[in-house]
Backbone as a ProteinNet text record, in pm:
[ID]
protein_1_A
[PRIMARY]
XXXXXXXXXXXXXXXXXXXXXXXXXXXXXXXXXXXXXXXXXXXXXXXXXXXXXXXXXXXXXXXXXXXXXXXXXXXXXXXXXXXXXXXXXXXXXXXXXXXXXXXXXXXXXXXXXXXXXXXXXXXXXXXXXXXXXXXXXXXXXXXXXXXXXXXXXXXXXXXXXXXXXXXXXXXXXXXXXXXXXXXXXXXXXXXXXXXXXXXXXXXXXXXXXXXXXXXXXXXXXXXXXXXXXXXXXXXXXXXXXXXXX
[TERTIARY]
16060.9	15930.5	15855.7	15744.7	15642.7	15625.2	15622	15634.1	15502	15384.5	15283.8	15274	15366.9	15416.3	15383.1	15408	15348.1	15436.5	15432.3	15555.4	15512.8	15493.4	15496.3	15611.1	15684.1	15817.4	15755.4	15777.4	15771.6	15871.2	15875	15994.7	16043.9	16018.7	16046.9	16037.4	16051.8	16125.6	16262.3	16357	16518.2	16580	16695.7	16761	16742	16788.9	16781.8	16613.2	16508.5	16389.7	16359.3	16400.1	16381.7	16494	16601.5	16698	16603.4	16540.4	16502.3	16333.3	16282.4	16177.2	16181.2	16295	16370	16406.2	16521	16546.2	16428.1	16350.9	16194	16104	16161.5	16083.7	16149.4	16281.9	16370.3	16357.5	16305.8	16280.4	16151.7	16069.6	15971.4	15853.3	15852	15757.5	15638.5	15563.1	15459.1	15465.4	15503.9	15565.8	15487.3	15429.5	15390.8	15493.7	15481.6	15574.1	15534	15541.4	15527.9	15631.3	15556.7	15635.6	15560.4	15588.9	15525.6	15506.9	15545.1	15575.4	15571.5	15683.2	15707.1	15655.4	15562	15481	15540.2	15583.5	15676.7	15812.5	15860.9	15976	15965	15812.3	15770.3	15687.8	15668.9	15599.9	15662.5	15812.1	15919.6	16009.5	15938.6	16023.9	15920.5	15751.8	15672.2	15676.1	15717.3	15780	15851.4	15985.6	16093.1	16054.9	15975.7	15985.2	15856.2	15731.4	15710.5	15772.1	15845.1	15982.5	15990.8	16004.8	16023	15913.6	15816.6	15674.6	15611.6	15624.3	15503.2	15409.8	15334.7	15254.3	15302.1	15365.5	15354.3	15264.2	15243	15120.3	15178.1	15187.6	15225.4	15091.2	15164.3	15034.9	15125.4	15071.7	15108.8	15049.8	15159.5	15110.8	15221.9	15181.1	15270.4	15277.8	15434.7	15367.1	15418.5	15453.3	15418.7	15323	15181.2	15067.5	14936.5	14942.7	14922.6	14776.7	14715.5	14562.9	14608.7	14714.7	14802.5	14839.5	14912.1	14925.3	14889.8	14753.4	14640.6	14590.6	14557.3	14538.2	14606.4	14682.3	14805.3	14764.5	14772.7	14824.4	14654.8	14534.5	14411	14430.6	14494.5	14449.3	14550.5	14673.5	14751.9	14701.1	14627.2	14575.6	14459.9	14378.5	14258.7	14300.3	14459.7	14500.3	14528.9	14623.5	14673.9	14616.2	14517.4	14471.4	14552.5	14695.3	14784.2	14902.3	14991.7	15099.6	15178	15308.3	15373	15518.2	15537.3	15697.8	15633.8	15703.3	15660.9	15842	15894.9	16007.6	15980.7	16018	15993.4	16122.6	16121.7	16246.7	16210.2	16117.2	16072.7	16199.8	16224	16280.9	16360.4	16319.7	16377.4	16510.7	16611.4	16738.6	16782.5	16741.6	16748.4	16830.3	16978.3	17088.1	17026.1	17020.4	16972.2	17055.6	17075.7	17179.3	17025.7	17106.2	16995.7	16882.4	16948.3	16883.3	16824.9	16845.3	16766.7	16702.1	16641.7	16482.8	16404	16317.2	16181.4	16047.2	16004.7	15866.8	15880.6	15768.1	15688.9	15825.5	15945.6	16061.2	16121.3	16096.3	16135.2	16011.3	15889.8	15784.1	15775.7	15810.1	15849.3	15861.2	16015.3	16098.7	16050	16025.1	15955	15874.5	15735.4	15628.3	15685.5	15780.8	15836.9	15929.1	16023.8	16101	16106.4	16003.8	15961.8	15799	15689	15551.8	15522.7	15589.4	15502.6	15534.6	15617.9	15647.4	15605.3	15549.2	15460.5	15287.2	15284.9	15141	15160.1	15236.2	15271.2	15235.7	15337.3	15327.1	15205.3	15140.6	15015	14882.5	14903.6	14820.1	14843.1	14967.4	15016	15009.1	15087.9	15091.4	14985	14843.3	14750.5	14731.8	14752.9	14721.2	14886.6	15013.2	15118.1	15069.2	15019.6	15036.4	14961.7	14789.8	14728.2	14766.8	14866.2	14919.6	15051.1	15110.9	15197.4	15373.5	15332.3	15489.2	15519.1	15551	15616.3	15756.8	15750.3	15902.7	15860.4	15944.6	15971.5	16090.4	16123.3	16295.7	16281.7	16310.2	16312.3	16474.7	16483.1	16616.4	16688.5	16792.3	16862.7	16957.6	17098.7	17163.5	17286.8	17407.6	17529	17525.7	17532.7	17516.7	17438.2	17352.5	17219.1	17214.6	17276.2	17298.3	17468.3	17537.6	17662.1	17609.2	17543	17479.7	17500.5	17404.1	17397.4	17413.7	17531.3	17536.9	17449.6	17447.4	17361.2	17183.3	17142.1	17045	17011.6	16958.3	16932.2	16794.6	16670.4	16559.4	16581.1	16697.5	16685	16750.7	16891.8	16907.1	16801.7	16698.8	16606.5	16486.9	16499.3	16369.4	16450.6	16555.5	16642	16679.6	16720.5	16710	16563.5	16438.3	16328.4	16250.7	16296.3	16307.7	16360.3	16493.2	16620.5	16519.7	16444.9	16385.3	16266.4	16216.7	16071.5	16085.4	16179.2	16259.1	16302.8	16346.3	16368.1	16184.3	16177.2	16003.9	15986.2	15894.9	15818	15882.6	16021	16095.1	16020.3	16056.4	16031	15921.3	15821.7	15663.1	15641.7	15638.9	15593.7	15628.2	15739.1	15837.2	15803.6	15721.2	15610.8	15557.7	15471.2	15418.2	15494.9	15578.4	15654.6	15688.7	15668	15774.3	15837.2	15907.9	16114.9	16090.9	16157.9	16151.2	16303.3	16359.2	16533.8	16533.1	16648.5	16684.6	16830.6	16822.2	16945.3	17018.6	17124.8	17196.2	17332.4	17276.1	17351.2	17422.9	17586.8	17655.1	17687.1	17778.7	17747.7	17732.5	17663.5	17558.6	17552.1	17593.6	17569.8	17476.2	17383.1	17253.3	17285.4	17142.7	17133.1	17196.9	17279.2	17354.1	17447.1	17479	17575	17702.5	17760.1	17874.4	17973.8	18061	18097.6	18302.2	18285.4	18415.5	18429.8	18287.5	18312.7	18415.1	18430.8	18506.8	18412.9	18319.6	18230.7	18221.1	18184.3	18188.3	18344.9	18434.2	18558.8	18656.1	18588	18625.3	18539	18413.3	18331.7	18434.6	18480.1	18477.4	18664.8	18737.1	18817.6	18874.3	18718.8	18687.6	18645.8	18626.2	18556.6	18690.5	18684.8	18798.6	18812	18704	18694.3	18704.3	18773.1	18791.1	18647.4	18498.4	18455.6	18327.7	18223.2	18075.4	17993.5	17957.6	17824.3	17736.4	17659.4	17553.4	17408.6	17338.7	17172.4	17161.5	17186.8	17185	17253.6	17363.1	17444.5	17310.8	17264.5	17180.5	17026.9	17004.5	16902.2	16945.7	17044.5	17075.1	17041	17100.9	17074.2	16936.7	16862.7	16711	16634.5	16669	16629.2	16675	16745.9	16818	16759.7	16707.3	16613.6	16465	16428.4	16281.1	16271.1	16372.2	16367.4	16387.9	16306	16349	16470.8	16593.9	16663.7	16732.1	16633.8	16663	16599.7	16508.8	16410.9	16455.4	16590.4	16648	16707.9	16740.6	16775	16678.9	16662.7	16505.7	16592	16571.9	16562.1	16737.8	16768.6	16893.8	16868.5	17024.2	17059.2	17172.3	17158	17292.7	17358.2	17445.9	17546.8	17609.4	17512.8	17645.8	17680.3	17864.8	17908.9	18027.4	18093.8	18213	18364.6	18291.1	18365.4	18332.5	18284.7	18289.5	18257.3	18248.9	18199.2	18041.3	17977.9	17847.3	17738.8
-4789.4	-4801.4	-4670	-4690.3	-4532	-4457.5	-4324.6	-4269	-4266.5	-4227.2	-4184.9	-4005.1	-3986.9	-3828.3	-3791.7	-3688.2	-3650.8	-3514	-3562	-3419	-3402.9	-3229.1	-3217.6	-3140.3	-3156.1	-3128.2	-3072.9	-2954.6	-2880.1	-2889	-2859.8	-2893.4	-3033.6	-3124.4	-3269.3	-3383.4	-3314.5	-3430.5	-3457.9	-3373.6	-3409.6	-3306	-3378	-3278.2	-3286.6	-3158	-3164.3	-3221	-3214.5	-3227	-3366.7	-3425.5	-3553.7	-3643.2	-3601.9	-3686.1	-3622.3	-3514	-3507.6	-3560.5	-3559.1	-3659.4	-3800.1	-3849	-3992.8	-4022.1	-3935.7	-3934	-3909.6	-3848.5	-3836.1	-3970.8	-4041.9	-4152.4	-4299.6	-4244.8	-4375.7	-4374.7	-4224.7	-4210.3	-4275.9	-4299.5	-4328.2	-4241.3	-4123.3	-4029.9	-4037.3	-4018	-4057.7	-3901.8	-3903	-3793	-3764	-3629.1	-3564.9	-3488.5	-3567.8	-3491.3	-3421.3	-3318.9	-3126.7	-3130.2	-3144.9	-3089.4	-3039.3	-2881.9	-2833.9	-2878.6	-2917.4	-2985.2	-3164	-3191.7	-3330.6	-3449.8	-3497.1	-3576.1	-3716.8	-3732.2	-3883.4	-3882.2	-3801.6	-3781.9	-3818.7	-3737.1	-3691.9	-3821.7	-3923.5	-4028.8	-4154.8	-4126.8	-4213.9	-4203.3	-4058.4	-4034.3	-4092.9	-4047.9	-4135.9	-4297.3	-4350.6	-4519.4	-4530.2	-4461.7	-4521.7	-4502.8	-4361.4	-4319.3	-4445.1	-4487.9	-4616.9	-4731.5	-4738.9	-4901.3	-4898.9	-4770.5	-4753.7	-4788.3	-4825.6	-4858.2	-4721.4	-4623.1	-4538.3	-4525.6	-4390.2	-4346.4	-4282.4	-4261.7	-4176.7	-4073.2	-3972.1	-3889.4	-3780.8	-3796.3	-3685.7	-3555	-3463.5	-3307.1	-3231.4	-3241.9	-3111.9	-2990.6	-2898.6	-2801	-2646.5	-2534.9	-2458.8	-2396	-2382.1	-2301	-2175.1	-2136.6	-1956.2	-1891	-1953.2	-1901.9	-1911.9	-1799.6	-1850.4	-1923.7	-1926.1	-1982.2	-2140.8	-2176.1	-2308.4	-2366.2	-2280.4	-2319.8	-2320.6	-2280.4	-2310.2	-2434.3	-2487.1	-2574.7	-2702.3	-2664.6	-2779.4	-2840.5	-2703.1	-2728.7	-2820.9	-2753.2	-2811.7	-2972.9	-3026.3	-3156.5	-3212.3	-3134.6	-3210.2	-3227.5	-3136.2	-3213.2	-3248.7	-3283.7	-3367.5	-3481.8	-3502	-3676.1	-3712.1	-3645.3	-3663.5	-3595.6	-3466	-3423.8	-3339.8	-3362.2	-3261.5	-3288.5	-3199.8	-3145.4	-3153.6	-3263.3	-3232.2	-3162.7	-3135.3	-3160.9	-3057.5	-2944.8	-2885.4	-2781.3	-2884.7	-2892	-2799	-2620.6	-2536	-2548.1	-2571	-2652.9	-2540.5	-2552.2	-2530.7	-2348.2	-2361.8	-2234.5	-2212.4	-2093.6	-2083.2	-1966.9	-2010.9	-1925.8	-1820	-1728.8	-1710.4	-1614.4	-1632.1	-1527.6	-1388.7	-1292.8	-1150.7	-1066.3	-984.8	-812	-745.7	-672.1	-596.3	-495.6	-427	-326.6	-448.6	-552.9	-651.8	-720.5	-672.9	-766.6	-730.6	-749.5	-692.6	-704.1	-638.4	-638.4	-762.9	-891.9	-981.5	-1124.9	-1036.2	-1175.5	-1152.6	-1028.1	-998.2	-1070.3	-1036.8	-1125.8	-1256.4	-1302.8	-1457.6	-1517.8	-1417.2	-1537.9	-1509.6	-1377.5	-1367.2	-1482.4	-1458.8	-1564.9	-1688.3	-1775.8	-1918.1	-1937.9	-1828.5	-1829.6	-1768.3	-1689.4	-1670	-1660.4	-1668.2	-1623.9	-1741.5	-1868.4	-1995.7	-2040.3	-2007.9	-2019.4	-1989.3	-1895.2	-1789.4	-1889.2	-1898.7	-2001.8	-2111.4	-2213.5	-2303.7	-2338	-2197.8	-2210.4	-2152.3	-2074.3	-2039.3	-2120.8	-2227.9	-2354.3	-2464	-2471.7	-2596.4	-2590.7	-2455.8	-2403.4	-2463.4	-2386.3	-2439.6	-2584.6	-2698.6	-2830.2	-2877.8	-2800.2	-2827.3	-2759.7	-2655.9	-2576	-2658.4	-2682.1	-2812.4	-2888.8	-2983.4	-3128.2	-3080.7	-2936.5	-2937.1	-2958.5	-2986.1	-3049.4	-3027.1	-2973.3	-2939	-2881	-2896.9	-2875	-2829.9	-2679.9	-2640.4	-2627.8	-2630.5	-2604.4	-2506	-2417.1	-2316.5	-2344.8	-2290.9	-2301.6	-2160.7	-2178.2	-1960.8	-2050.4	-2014.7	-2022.6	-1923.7	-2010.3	-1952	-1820.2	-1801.6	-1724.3	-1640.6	-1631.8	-1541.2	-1446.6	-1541.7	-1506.5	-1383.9	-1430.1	-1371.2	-1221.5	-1220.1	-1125.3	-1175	-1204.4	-1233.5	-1119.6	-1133.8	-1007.3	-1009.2	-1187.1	-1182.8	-1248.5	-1191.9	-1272.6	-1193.4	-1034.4	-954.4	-1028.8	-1062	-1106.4	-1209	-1298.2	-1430.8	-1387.5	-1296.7	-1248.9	-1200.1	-1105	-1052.3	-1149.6	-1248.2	-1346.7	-1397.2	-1455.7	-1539.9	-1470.6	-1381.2	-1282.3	-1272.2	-1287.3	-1319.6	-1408.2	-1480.4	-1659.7	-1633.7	-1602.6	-1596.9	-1507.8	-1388.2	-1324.4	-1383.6	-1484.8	-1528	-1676.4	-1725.9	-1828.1	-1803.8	-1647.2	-1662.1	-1581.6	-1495.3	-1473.2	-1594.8	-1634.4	-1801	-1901.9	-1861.2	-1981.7	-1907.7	-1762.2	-1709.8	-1712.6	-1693.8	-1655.8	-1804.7	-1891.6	-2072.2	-2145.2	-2131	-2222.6	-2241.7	-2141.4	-2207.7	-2314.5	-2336.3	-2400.9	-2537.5	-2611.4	-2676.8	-2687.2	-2555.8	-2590.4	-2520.9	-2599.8	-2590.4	-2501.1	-2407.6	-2358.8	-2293.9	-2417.8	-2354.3	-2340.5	-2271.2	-2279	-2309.3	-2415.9	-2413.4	-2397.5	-2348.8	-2291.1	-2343.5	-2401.9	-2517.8	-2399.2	-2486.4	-2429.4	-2504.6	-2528.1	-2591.2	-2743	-2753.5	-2901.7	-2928.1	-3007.2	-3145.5	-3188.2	-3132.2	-3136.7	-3342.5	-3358.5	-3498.5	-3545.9	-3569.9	-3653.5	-3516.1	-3412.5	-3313.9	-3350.5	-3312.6	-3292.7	-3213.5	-3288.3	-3189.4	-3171.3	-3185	-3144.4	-3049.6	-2975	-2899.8	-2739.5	-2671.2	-2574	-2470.6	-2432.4	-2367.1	-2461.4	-2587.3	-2634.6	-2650.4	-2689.1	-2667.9	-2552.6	-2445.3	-2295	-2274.8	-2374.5	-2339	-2457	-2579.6	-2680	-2605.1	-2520	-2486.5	-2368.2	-2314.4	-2174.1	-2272.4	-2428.7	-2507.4	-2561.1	-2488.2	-2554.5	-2762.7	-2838.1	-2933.5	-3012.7	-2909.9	-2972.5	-3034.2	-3060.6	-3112.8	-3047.2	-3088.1	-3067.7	-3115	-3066.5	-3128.4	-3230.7	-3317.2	-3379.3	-3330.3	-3377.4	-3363.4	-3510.4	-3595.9	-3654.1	-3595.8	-3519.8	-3455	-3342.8	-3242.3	-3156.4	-3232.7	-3359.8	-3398.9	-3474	-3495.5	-3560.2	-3425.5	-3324.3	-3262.6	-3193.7	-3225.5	-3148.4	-3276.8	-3394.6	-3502.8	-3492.6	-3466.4	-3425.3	-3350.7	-3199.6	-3097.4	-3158	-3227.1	-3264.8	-3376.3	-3430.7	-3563.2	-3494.7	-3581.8	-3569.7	-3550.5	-3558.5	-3552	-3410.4	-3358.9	-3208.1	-3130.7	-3146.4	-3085.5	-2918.3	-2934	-2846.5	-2702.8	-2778.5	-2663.9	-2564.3	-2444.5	-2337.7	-2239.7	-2151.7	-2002.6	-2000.1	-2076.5	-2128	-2151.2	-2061.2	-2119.5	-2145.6	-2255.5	-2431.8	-2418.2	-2406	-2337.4	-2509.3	-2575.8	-2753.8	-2663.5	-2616.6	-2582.2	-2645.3	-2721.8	-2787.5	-2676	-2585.2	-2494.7	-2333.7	-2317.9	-2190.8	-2083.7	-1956.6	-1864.5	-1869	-1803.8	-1798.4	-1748.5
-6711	-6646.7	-6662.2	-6707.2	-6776.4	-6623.6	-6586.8	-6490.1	-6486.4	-6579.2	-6595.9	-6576.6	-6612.4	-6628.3	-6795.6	-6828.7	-7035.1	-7029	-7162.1	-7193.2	-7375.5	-7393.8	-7464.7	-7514.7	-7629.9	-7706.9	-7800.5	-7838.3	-7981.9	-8103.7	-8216.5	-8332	-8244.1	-8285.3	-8195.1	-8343.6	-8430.6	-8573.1	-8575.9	-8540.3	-8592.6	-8465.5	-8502.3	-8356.6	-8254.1	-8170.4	-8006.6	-7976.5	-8077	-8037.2	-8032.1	-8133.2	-8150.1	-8025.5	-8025.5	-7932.6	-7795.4	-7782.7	-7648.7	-7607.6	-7698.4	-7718.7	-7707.7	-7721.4	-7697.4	-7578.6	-7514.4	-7386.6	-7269.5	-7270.1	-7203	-7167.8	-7334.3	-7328.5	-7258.6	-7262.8	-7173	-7062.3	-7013.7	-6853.2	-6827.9	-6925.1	-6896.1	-6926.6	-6951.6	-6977.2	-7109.6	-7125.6	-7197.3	-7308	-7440.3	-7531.4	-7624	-7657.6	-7759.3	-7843.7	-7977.3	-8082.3	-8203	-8130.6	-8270.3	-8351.6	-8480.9	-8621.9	-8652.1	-8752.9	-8838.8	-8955	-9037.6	-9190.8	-9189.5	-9180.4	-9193.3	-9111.9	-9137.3	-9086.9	-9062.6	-9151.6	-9153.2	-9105.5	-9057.4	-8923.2	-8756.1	-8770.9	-8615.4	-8598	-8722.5	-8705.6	-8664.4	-8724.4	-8705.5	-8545.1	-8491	-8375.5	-8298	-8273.5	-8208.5	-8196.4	-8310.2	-8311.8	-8198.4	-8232.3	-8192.5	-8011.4	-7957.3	-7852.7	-7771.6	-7914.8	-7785.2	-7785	-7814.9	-7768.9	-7649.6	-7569.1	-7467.5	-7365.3	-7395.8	-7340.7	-7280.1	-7360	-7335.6	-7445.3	-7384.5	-7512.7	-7590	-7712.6	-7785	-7884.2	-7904.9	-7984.5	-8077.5	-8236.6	-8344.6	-8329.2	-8284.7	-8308.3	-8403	-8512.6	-8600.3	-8602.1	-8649.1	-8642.7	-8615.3	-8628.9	-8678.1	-8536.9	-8465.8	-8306.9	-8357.7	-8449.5	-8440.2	-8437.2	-8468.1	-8497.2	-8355.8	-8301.7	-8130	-8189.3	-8293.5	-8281.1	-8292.7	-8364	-8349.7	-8249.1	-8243.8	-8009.7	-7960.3	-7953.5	-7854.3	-7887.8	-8039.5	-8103.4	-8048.9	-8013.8	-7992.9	-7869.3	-7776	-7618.3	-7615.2	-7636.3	-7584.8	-7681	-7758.2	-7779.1	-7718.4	-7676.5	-7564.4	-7455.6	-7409.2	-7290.5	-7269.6	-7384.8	-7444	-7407.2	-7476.1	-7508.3	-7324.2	-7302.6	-7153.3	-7006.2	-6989.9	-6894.1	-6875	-6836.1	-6783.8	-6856.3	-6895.9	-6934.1	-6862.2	-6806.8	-6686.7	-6719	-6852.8	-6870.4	-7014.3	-7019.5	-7135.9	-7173.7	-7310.4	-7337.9	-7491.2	-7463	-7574.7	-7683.1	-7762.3	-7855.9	-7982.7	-8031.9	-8176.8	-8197.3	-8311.2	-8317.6	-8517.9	-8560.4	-8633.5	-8626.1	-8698.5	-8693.9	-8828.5	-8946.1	-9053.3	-9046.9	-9122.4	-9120.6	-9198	-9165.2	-9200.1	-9087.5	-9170.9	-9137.9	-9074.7	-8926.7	-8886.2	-9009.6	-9056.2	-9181.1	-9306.7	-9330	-9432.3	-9357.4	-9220.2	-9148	-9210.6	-9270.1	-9293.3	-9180.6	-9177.9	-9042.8	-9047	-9188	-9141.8	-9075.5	-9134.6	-9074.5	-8922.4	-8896.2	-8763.3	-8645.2	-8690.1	-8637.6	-8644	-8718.6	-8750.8	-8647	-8626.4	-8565	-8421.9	-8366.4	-8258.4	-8206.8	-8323.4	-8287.7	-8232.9	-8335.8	-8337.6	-8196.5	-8216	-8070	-7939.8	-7952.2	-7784.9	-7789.2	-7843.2	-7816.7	-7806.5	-7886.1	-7853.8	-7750.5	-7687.6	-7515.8	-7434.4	-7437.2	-7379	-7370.9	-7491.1	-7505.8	-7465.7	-7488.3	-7434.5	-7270.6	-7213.5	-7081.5	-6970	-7063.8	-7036.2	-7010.2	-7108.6	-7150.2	-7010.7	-7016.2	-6905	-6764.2	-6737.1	-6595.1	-6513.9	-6532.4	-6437.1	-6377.9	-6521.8	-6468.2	-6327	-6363.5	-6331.3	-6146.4	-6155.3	-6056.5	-5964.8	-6033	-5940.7	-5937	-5933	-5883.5	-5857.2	-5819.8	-5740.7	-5817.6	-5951.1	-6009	-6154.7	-6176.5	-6308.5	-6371.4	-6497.3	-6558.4	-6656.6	-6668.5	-6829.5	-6871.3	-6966.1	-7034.4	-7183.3	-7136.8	-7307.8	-7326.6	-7473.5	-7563.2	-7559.5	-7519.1	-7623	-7691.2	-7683.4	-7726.1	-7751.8	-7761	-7726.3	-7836.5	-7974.7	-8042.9	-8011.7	-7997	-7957.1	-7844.7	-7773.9	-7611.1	-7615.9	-7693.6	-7737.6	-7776.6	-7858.8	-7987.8	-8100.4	-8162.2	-8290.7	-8410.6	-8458.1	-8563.5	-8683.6	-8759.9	-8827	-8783	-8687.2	-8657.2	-8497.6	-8505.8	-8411.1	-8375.4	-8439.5	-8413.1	-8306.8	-8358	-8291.3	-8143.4	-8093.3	-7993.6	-7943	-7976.4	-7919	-7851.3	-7950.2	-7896.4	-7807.5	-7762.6	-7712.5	-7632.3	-7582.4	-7448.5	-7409.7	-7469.7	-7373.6	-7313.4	-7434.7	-7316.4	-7241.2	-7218.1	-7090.7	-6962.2	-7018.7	-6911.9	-6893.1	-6950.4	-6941.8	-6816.8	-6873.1	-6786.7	-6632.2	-6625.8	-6480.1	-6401.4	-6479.6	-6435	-6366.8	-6470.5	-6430.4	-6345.8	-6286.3	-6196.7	-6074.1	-6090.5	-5927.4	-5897.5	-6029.4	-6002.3	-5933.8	-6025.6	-6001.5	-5918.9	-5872.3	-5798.2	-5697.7	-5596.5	-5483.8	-5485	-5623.1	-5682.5	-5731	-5668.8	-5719.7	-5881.8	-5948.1	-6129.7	-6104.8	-6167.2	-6205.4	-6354.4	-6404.1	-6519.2	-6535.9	-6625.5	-6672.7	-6794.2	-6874.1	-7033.3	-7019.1	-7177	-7197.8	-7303.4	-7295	-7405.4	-7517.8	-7553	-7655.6	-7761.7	-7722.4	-7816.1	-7930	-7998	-8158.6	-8194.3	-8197.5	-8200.6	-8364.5	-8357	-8517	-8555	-8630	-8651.3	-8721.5	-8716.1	-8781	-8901.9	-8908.3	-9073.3	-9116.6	-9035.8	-9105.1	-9119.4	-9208.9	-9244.8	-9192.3	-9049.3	-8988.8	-9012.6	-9159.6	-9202.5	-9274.6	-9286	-9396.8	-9339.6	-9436.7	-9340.5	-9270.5	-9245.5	-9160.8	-9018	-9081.5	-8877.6	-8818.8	-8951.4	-8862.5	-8814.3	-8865.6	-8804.5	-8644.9	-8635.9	-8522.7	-8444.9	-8460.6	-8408.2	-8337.5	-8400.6	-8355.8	-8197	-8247.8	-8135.7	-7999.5	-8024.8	-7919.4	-7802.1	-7683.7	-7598.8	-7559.5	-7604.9	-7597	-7754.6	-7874.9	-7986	-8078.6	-8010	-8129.4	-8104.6	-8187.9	-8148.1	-8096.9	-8023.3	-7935.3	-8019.9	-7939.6	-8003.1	-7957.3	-8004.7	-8002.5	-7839.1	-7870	-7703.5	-7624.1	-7607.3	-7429.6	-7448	-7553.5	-7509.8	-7444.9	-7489.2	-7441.7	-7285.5	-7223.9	-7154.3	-7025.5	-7056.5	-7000.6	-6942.4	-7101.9	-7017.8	-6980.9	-6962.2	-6926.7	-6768.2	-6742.8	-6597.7	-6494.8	-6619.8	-6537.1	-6484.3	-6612.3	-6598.3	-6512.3	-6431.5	-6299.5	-6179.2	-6091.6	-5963.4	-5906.7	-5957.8	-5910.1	-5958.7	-6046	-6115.2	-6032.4	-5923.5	-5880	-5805.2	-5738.5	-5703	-5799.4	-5965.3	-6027.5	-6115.9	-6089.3	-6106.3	-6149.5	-6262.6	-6329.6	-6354.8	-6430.1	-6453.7	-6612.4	-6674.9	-6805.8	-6778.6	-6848.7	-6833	-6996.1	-6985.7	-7162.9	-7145.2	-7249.6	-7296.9	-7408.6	-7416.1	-7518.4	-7562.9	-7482.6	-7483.3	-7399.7	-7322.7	-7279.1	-7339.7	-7419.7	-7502.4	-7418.8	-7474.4	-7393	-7428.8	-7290.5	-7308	-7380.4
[MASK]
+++++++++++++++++++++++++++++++++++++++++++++++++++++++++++++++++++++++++++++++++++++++++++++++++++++++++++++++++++++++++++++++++++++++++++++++++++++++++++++++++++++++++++++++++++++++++++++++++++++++++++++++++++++++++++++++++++++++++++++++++++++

């Protein structure tokens, strides 16, 4: 049954974005789905997400580029008025040795994994704050959150979600929004191959033996963003199958 609630999902073609763009929509929530590139993914995820009898809406577009994200957020809430559920997903991961970053890749990943969050939540807040109710969910991740040896940018962005996440719980939370992250440990991307020997060296370090899916991570931020999530605020939730954090 459609809540008449809207949620916009960023990187929401494949993966945790797409399974959580799905799950949103079983609750009932009315879903905007961000891809940068692939148009006929995020078109196939808008399908499937109105079966569910909502609205679905494809916004493309690149969220590293804050003139993009602004782009985004104002025809999101062109289409819907308010933003109730703003699920920051989008993220790139590119293996590089601290000393082989170069400036424009260290910014990159910045922009992609913590600034469009920043815009995002800048954009939404107000309509959330006037009607009293809102949900955000940013991403880190177990690696990141660990230290990333090959991938300092992505720790760095990913430790400021983590600090941006509890900010905005304490600042907002008067305000009835909830603002958690969560930290997904090794997850099976769509159609992978999880025999090869790289996931089964990860799948071994896992105290529960296998890999996560793209639905338990969506199950979970489907959890935060309900009423019955309403209680959990400035919280990162690790689905790793046990791992360390």
């Amino acid at each position: 049954m459609a809540t008449g609630r809207s949620a916009f999902i960023s990187g929401a073609g494949r993966n945790i974005g797409r399974a959580t763009a799905l799950e949103l929509a079983r609750r009932g929530c009315n879903v905007i789905v961000n891809g940068a590139r692939n148009r006929a993914i995020c078109d196939a995820v808008a399908a499937e997400a109105s079966t569910h009898g909502v609205e679905a809406v494809v916004l493309m577009g690149d969220v590293g580029h804050a003139a993009e994200a602004k782009r985004l957020a104002e025809a999101a809430l062109q289409r819907f008025g308010t933003i109730d559920i703003l699920i920051n997903n989008a993220a790139i991961r590119p293996h590089q040795g601290f000393l082989e970053i170069s400036e424009a890749d260290w910014h990159r990943v910045i922009d992609i994994d913590l600034n469009a969050a920043v815009h995002f939540a800048r954009a939404f807040l107000p309509g959330m704050i006037a009607q009293g109710w809102g949900r955000i969910v940013n991403f880190t991740g177990m690696n990141a959150i660990m230290g990333n040896p090959a991938g300092a940018h992505i720790s760095a962005a990913k430790h400021g979600v983590w600090g941006l996440t509890k900010a905005l719980a304490r600042e907002f939370g008067p305000q009835g929004v909830t603002v958690n992250a969560i930290s997904p440990g090794p997850i099976a991307a769509d159609g992978e191959d999880l025999h090869s020997p790289r996931r089964a060296a990860a799948i071994a370090r896992i105290p529960l033996g296998r890999m996560g899916s793209n639905e338990e991570i969506a199950a979970v931020c489907g959890l935060l963003c309900s009423e019955e999530g309403g209680y959990v605020s400035g919280q990162m939730i690790a689905v790793n199958g046990g791992g360390a954090t």
